[in-house]
PyMOL commands that place a pseudoatom at each C-alpha (Angstrom):
pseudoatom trace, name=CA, resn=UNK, resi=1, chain=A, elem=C, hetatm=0, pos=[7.612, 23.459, 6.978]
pseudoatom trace, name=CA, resn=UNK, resi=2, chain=A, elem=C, hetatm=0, pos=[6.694, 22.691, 10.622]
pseudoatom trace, name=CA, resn=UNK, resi=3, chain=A, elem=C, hetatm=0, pos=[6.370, 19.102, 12.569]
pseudoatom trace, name=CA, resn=UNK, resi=4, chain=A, elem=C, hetatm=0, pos=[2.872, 18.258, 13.030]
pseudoatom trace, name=CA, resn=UNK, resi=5, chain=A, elem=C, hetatm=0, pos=[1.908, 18.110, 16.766]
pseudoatom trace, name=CA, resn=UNK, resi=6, chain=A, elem=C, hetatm=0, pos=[-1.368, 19.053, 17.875]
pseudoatom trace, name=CA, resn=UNK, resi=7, chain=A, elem=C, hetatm=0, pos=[-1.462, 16.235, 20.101]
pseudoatom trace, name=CA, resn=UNK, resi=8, chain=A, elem=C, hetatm=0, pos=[1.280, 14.301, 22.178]
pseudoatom trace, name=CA, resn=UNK, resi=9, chain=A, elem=C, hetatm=0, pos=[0.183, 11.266, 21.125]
pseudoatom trace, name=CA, resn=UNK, resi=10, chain=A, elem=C, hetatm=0, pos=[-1.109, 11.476, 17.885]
pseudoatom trace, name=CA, resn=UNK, resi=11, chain=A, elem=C, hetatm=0, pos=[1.402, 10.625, 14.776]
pseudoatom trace, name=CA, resn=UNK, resi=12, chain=A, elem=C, hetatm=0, pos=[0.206, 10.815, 10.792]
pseudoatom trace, name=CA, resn=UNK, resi=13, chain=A, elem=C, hetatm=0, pos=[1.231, 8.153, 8.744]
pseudoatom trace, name=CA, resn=UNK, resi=14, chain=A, elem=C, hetatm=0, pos=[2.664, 8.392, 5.156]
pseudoatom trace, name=CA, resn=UNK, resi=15, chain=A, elem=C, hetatm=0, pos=[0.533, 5.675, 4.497]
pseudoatom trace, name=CA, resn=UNK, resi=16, chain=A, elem=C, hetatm=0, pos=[-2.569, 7.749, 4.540]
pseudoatom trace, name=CA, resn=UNK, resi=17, chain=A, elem=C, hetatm=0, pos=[-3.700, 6.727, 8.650]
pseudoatom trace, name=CA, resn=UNK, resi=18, chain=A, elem=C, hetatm=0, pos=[-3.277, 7.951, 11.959]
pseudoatom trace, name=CA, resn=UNK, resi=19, chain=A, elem=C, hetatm=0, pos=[-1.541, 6.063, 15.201]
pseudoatom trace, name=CA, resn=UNK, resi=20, chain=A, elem=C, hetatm=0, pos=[-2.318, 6.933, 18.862]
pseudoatom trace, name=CA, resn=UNK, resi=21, chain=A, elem=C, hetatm=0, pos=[0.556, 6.630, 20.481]
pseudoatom trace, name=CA, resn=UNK, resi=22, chain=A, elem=C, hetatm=0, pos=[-0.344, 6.660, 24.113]
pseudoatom trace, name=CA, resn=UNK, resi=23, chain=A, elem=C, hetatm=0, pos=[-3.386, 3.626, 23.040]
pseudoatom trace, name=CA, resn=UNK, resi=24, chain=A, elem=C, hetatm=0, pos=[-1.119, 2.182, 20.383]
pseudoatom trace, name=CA, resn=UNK, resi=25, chain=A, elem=C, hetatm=0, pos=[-4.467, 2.487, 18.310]
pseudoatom trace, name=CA, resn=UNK, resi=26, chain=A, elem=C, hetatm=0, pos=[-4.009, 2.750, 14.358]
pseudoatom trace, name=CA, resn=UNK, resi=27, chain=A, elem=C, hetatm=0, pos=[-7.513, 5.111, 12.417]
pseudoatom trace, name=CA, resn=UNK, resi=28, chain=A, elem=C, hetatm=0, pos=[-7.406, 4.911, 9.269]
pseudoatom trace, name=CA, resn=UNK, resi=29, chain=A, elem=C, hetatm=0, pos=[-10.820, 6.184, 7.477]
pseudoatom trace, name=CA, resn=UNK, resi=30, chain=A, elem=C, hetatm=0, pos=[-12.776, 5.393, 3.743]
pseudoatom trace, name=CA, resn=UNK, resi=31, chain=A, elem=C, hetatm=0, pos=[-11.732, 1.926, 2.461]
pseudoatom trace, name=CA, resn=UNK, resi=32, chain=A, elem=C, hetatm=0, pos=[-15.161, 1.617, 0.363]
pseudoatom trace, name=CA, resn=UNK, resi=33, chain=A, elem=C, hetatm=0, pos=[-14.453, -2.336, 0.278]
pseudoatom trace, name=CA, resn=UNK, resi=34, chain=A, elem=C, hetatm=0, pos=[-17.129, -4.015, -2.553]
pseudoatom trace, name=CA, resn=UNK, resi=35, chain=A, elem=C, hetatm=0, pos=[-16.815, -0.782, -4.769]
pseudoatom trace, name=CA, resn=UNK, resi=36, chain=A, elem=C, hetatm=0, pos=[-15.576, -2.625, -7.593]
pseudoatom trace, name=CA, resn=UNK, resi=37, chain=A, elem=C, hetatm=0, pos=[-17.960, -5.361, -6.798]
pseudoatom trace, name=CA, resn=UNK, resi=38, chain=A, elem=C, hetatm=0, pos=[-20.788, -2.730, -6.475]
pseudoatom trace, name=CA, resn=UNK, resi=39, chain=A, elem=C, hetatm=0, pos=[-19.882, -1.576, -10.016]
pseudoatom trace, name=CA, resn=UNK, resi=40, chain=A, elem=C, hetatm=0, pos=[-19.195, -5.135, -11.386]
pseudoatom trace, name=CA, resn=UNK, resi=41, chain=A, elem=C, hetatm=0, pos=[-23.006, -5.170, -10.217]
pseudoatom trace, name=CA, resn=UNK, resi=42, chain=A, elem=C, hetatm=0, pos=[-24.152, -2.463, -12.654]
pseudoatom trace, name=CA, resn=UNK, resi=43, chain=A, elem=C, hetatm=0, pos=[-22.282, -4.096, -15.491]
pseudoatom trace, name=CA, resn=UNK, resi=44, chain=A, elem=C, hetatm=0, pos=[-19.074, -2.209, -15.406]
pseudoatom trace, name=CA, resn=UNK, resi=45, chain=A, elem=C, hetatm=0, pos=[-16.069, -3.942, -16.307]
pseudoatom trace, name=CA, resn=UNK, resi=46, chain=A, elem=C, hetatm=0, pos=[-13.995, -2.684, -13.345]
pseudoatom trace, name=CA, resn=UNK, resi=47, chain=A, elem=C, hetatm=0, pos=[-10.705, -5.164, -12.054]
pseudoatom trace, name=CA, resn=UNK, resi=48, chain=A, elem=C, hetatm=0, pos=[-11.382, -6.915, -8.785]
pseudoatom trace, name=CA, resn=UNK, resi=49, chain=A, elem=C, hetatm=0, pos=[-8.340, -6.794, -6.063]
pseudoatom trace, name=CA, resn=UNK, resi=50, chain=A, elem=C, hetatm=0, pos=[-8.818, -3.954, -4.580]
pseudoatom trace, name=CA, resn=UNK, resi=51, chain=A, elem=C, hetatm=0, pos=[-10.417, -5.349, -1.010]
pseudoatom trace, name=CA, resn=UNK, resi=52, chain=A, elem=C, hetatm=0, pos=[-7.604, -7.596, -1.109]
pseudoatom trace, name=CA, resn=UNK, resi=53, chain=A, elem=C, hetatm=0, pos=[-5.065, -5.159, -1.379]
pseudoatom trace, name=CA, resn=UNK, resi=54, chain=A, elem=C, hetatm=0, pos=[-6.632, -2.828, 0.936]
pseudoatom trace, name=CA, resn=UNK, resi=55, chain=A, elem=C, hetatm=0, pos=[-7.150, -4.885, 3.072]
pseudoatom trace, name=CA, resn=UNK, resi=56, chain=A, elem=C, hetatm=0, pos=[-3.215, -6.088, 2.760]
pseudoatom trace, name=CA, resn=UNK, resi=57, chain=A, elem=C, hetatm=0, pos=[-2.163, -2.801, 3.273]
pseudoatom trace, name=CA, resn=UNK, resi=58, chain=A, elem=C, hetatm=0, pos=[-4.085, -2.322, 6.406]
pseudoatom trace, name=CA, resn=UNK, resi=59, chain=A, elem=C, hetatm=0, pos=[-2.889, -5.659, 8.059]
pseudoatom trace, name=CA, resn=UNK, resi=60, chain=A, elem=C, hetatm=0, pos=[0.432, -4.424, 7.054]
pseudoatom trace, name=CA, resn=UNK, resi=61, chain=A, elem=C, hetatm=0, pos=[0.360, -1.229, 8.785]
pseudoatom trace, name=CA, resn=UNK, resi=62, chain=A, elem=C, hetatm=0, pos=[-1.072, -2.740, 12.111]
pseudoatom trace, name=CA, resn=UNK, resi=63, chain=A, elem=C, hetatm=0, pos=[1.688, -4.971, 12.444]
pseudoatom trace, name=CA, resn=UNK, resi=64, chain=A, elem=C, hetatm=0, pos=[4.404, -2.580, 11.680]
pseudoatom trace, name=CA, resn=UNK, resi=65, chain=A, elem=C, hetatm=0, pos=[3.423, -0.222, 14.526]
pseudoatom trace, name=CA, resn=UNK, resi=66, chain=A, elem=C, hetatm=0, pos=[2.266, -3.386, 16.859]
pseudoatom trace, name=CA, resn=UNK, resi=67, chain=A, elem=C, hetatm=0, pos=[-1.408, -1.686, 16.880]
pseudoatom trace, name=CA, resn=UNK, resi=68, chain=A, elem=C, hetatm=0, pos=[-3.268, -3.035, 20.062]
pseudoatom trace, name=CA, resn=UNK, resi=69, chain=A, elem=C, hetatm=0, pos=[-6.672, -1.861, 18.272]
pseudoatom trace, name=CA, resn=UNK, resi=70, chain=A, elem=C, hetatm=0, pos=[-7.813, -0.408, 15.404]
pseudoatom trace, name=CA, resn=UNK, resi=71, chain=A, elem=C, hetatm=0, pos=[-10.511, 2.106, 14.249]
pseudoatom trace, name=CA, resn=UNK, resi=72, chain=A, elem=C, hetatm=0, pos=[-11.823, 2.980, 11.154]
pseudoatom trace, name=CA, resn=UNK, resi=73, chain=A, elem=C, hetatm=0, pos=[-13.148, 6.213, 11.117]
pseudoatom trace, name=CA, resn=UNK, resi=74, chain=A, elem=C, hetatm=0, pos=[-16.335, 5.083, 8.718]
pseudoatom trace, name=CA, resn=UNK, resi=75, chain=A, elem=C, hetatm=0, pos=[-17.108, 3.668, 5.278]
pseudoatom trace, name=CA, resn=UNK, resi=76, chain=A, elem=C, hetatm=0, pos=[-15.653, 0.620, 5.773]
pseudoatom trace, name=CA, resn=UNK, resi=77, chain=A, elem=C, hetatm=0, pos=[-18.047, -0.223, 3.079]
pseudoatom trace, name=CA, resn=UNK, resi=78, chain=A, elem=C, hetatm=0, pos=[-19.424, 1.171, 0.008]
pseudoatom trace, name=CA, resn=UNK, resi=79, chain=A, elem=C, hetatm=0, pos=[-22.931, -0.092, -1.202]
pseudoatom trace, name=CA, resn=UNK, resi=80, chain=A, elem=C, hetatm=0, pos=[-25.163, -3.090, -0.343]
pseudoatom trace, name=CA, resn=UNK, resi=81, chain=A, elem=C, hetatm=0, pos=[-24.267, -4.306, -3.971]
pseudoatom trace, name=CA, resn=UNK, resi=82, chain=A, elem=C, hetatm=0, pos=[-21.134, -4.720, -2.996]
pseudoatom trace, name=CA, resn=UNK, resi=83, chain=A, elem=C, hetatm=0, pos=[-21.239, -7.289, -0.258]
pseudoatom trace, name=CA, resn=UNK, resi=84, chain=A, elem=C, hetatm=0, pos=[-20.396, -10.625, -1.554]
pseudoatom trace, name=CA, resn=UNK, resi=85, chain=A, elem=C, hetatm=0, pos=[-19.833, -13.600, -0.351]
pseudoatom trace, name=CA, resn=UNK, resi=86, chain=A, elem=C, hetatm=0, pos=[-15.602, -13.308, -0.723]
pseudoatom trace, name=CA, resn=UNK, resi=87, chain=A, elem=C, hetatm=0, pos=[-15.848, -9.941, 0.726]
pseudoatom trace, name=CA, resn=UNK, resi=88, chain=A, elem=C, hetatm=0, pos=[-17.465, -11.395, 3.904]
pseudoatom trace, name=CA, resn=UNK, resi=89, chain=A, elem=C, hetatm=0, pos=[-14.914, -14.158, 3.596]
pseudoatom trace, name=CA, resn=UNK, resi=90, chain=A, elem=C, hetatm=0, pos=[-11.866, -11.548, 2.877]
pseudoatom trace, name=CA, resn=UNK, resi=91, chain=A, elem=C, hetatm=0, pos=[-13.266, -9.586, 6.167]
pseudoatom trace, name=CA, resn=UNK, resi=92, chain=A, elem=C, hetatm=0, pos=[-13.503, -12.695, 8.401]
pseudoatom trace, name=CA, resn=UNK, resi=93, chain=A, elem=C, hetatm=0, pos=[-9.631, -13.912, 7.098]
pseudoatom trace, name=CA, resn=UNK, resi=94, chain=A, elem=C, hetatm=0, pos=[-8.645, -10.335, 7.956]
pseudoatom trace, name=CA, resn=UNK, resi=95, chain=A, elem=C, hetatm=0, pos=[-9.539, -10.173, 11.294]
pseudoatom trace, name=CA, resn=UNK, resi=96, chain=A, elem=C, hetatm=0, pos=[-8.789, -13.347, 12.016]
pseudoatom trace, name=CA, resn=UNK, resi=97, chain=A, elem=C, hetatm=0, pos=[-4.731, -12.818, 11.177]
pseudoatom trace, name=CA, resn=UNK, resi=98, chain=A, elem=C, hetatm=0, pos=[-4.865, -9.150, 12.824]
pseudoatom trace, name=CA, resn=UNK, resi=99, chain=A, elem=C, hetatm=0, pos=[-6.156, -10.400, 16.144]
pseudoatom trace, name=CA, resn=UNK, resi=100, chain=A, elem=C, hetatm=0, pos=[-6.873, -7.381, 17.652]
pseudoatom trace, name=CA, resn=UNK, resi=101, chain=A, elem=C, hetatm=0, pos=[-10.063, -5.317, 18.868]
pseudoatom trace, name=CA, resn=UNK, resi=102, chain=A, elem=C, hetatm=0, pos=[-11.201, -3.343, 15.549]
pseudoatom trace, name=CA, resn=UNK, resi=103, chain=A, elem=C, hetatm=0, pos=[-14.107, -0.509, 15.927]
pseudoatom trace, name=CA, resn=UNK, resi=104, chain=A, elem=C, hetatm=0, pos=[-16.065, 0.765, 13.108]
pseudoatom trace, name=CA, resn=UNK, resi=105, chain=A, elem=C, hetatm=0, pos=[-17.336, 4.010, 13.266]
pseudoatom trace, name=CA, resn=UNK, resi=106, chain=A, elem=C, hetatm=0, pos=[-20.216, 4.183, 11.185]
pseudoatom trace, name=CA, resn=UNK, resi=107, chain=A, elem=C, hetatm=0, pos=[-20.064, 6.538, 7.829]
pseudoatom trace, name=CA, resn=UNK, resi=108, chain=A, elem=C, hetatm=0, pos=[-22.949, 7.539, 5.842]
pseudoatom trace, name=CA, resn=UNK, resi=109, chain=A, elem=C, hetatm=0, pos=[-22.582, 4.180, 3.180]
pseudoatom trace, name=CA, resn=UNK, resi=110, chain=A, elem=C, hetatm=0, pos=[-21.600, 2.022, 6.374]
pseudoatom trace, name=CA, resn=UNK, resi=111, chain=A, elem=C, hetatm=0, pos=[-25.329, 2.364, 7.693]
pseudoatom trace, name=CA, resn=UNK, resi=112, chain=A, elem=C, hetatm=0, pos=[-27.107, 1.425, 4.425]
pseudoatom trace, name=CA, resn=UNK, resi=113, chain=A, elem=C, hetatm=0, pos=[-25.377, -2.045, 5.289]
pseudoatom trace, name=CA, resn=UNK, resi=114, chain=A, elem=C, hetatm=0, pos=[-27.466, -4.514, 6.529]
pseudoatom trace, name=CA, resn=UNK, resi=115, chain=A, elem=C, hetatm=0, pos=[-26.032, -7.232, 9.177]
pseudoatom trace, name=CA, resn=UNK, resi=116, chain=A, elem=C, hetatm=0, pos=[-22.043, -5.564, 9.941]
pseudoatom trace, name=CA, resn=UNK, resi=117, chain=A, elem=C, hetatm=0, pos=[-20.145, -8.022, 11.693]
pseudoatom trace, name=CA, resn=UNK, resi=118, chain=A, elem=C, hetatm=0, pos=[-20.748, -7.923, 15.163]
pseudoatom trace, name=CA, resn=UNK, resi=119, chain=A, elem=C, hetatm=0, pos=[-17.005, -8.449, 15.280]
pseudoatom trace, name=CA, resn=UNK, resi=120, chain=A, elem=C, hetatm=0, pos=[-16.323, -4.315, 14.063]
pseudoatom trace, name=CA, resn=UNK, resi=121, chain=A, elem=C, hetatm=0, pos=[-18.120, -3.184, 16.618]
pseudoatom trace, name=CA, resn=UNK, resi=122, chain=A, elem=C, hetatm=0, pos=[-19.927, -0.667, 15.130]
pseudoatom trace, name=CA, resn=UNK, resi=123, chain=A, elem=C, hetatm=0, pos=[-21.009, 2.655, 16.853]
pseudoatom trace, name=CA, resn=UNK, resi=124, chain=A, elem=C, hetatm=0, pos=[-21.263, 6.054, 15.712]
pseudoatom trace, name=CA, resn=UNK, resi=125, chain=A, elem=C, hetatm=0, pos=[-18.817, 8.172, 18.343]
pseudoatom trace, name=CA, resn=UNK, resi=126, chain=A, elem=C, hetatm=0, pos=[-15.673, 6.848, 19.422]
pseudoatom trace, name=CA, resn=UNK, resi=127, chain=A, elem=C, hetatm=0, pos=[-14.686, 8.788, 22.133]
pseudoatom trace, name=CA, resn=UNK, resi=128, chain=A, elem=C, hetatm=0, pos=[-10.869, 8.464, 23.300]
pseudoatom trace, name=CA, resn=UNK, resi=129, chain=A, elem=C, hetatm=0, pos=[-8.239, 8.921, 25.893]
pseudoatom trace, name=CA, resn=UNK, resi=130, chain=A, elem=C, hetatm=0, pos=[-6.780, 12.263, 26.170]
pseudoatom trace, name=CA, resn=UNK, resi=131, chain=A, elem=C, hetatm=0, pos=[-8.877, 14.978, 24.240]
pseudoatom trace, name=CA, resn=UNK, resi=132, chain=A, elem=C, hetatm=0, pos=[-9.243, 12.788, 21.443]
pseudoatom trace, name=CA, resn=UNK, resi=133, chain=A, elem=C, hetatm=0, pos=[-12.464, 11.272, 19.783]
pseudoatom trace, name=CA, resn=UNK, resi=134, chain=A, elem=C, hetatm=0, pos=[-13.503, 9.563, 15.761]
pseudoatom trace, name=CA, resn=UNK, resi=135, chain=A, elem=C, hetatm=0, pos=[-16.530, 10.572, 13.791]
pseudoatom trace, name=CA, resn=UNK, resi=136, chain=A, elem=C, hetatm=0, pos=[-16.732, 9.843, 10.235]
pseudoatom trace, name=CA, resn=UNK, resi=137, chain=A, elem=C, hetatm=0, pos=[-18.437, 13.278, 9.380]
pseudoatom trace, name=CA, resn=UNK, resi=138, chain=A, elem=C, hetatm=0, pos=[-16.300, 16.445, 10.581]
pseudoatom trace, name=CA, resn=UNK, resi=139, chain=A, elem=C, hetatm=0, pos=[-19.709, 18.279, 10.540]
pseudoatom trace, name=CA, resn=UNK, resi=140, chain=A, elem=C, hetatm=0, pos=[-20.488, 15.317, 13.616]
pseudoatom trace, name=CA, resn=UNK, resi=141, chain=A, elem=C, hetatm=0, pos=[-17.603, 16.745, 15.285]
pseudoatom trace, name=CA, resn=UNK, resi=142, chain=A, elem=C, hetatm=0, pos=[-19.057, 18.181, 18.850]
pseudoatom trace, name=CA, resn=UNK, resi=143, chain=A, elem=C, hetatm=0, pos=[-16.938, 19.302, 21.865]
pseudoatom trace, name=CA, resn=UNK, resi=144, chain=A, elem=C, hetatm=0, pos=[-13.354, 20.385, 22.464]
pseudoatom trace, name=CA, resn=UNK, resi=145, chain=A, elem=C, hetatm=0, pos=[-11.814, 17.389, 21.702]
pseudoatom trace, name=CA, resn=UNK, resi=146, chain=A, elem=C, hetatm=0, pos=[-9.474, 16.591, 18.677]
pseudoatom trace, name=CA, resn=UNK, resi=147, chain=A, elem=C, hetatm=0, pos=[-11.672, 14.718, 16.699]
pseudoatom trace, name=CA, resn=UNK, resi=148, chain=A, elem=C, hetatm=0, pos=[-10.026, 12.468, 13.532]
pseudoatom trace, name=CA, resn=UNK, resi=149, chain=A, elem=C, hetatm=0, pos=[-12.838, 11.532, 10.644]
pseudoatom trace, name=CA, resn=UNK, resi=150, chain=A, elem=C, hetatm=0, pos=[-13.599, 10.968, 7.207]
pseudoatom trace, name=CA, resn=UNK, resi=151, chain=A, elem=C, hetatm=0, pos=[-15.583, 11.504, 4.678]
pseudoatom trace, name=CA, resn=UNK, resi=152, chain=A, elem=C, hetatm=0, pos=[-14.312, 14.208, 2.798]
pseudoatom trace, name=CA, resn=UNK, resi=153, chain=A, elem=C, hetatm=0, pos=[-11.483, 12.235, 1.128]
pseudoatom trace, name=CA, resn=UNK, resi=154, chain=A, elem=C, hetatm=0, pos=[-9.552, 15.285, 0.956]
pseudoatom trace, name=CA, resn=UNK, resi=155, chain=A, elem=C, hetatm=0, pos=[-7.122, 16.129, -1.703]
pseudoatom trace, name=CA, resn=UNK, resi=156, chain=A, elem=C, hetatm=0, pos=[-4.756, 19.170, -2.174]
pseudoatom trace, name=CA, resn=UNK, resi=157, chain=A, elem=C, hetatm=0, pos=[-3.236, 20.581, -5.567]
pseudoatom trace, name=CA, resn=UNK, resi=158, chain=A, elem=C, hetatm=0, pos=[-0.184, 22.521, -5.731]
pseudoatom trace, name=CA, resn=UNK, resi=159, chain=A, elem=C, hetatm=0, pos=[0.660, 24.479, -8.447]
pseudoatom trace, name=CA, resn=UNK, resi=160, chain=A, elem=C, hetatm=0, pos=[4.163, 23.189, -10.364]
pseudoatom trace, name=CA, resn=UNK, resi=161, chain=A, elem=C, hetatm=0, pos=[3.386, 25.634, -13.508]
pseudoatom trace, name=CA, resn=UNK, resi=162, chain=A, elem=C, hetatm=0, pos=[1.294, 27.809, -15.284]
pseudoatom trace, name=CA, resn=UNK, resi=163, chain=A, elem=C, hetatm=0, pos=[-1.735, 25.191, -16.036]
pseudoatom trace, name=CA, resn=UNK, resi=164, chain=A, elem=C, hetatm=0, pos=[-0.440, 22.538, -14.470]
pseudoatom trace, name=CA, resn=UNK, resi=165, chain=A, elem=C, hetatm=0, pos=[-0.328, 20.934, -10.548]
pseudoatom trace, name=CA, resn=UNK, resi=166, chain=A, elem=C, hetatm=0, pos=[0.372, 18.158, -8.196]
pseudoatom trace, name=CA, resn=UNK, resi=167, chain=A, elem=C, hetatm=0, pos=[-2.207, 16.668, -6.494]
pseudoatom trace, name=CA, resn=UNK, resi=168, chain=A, elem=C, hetatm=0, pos=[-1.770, 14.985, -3.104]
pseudoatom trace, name=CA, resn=UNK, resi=169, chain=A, elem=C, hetatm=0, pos=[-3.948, 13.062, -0.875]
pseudoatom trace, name=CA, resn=UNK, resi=170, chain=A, elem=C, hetatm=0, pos=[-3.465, 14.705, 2.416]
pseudoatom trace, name=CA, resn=UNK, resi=171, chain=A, elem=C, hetatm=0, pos=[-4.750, 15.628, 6.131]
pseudoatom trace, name=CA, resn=UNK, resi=172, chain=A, elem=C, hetatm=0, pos=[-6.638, 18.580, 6.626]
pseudoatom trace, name=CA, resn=UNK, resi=173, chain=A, elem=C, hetatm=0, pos=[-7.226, 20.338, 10.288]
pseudoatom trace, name=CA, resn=UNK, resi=174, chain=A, elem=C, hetatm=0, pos=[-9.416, 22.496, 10.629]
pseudoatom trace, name=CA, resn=UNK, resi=175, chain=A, elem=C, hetatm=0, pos=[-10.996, 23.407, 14.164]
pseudoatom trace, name=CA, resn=UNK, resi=176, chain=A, elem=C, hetatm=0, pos=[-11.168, 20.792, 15.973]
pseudoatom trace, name=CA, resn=UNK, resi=177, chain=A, elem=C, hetatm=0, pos=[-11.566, 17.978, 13.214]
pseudoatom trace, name=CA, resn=UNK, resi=178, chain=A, elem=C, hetatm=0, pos=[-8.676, 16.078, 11.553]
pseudoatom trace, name=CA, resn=UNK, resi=179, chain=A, elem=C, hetatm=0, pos=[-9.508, 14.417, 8.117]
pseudoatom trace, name=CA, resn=UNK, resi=180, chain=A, elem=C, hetatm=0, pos=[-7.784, 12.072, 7.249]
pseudoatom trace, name=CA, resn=UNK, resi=181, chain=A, elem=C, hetatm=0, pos=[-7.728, 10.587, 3.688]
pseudoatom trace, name=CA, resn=UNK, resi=182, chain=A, elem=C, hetatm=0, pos=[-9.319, 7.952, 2.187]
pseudoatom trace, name=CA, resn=UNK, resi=183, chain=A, elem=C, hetatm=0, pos=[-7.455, 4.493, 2.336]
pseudoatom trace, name=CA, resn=UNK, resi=184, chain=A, elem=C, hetatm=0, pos=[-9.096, 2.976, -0.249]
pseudoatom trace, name=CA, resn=UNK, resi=185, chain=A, elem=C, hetatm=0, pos=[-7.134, 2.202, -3.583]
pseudoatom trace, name=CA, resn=UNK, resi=186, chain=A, elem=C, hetatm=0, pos=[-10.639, 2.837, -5.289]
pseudoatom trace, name=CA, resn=UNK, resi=187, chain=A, elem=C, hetatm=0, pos=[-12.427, 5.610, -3.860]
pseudoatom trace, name=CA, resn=UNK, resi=188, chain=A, elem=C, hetatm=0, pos=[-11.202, 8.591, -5.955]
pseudoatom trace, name=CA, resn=UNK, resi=189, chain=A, elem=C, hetatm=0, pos=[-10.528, 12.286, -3.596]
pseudoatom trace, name=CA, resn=UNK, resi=190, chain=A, elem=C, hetatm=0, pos=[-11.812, 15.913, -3.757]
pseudoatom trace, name=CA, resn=UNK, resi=191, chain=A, elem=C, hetatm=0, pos=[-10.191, 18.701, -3.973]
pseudoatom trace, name=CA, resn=UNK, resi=192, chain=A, elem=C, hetatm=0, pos=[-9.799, 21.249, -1.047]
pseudoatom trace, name=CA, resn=UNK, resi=193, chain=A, elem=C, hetatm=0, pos=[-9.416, 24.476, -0.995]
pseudoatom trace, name=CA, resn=UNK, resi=194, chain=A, elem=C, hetatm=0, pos=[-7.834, 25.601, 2.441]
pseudoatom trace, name=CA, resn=UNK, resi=195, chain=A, elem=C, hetatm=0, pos=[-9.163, 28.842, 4.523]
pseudoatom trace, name=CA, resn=UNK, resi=196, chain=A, elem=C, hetatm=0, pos=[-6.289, 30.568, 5.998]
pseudoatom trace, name=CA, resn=UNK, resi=197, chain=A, elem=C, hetatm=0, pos=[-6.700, 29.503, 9.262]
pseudoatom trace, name=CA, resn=UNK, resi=198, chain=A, elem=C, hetatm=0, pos=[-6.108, 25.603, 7.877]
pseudoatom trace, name=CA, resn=UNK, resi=199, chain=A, elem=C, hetatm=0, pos=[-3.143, 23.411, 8.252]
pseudoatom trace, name=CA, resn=UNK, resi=200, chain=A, elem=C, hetatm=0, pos=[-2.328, 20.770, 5.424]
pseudoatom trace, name=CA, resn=UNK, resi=201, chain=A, elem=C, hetatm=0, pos=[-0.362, 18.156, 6.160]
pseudoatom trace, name=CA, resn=UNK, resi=202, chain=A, elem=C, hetatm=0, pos=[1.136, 15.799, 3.178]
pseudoatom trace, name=CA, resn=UNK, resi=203, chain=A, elem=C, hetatm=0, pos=[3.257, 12.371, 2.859]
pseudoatom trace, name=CA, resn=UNK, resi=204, chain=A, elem=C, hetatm=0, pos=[6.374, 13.031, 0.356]
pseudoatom trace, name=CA, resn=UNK, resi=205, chain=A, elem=C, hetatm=0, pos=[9.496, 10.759, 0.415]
pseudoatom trace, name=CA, resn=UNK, resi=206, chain=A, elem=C, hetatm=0, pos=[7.960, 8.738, 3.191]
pseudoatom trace, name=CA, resn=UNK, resi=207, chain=A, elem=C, hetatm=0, pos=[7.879, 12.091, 5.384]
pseudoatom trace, name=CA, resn=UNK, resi=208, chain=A, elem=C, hetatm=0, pos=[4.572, 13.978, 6.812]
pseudoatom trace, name=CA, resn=UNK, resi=209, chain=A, elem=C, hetatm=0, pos=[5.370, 17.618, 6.229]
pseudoatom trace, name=CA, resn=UNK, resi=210, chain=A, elem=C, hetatm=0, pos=[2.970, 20.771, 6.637]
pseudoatom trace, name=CA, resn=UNK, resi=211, chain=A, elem=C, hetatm=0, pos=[2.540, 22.968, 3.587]
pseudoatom trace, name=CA, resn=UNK, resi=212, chain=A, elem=C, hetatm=0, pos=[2.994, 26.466, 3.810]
pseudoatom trace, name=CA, resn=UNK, resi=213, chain=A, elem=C, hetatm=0, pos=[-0.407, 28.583, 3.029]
pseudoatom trace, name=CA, resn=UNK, resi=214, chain=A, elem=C, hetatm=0, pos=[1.090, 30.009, 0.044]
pseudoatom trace, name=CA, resn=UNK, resi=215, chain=A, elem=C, hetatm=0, pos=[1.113, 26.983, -1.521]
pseudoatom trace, name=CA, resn=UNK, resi=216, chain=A, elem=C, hetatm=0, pos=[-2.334, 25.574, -1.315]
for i in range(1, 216): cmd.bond("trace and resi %d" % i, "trace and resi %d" % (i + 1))
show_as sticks, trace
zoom trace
């Protein structure tokens, strides 16, 4: 099991985001806020707290690595239904105690969003220093540079038995795209299944480690 270092400057997270060392930027990608509220909507009987922890754990991670900006590498949002008013509120308290430039990069539910805070910044390329760029949609992904997106919300299972597995949220290179997975508490994962050429990178005991082929 190898460091991961396909950049100088770029270092994966346990908790599920990328930080740019050489920008002190943190990208994190898929925090579907107002899902719950979105199925609340339909008459579901889903448990609100999930923006607020979300967005908890994001504030969290932006002060422990003194972030100077942060990017979030689309679907900030997940469905028109699911912009309330306390989401708007949640969004505005957010930014306020982060203090810092924040970029969204707009994902495929992002743009079925009417009026996005001028505040994120929206556009759909973020091109960075160094080789390094954000798209949500790997598929998006155009040029040599290293680019870090969403969207697939990748997961990886590894066998521990006969008929049964782990399963792992993880980061998935391959090319010249990055995925990383979805932050959200509520926005589920699918499976991947690696081609050879792949690398998959996963968070156990606090620790990014690479997974050997044969495993995945």
């Amino acid at each position: 099991m190898t460091p991961f270092s396909p950049h100088p400057s770029l270092k994966l997270l346990p908790e599920g985001a990328a930080f740019l060392t050489n920008i002190a930027t943190l990208v994190v990608a898929d925090l579907h806020l107002g899902k719950s509220a979105a199925f609340r909507a339909k008459g579901l009987p889903v448990p609100e707290g999930d923006t607020a922890r979300d967005l908890g754990r994001m504030r969290a991670l932006v002060e422990k690595h003194a972030a100077a900006c942060l990017v979030i590498a689309g679907d900030l949002f997940h469905a028109p239904s699911g912009i309330t008013p306390e989401l708007h509120e949640a969004m505005d308290a957010f930014l306020d105690a982060i203090g810092i430039p924040v970029t969204l990069v707009l994902g495929n539910h992002d743009v079925k969003i009417r009026g996005i805070p001028p505040r994120l910044h929206p556009v759909k390329r973020l091109d960075l220093a160094e080789g390094l760029a954000v798209v949500h949609d790997p598929a998006d992904a155009t040029g040599d540079s290293l680019h870090l997106c969403g969207h697939l919300h990748p997961i990886v299972k590894i066998p521990d038995g006969r008929r049964t597995s782990l399963r792992f949220p993880c980061f998935l290179m391959r090319g010249n795209t990055l995925a990383l997975p979805s932050f959200g508490s509520f926005t589920g994962g699918a499976v991947m299944h690696p081609k050879p050429e792949d690398r998959v990178f996963v968070a156990l005991r606090d620790q990014i480690i690479e997974l050997p082929g044969n495993l995945v």
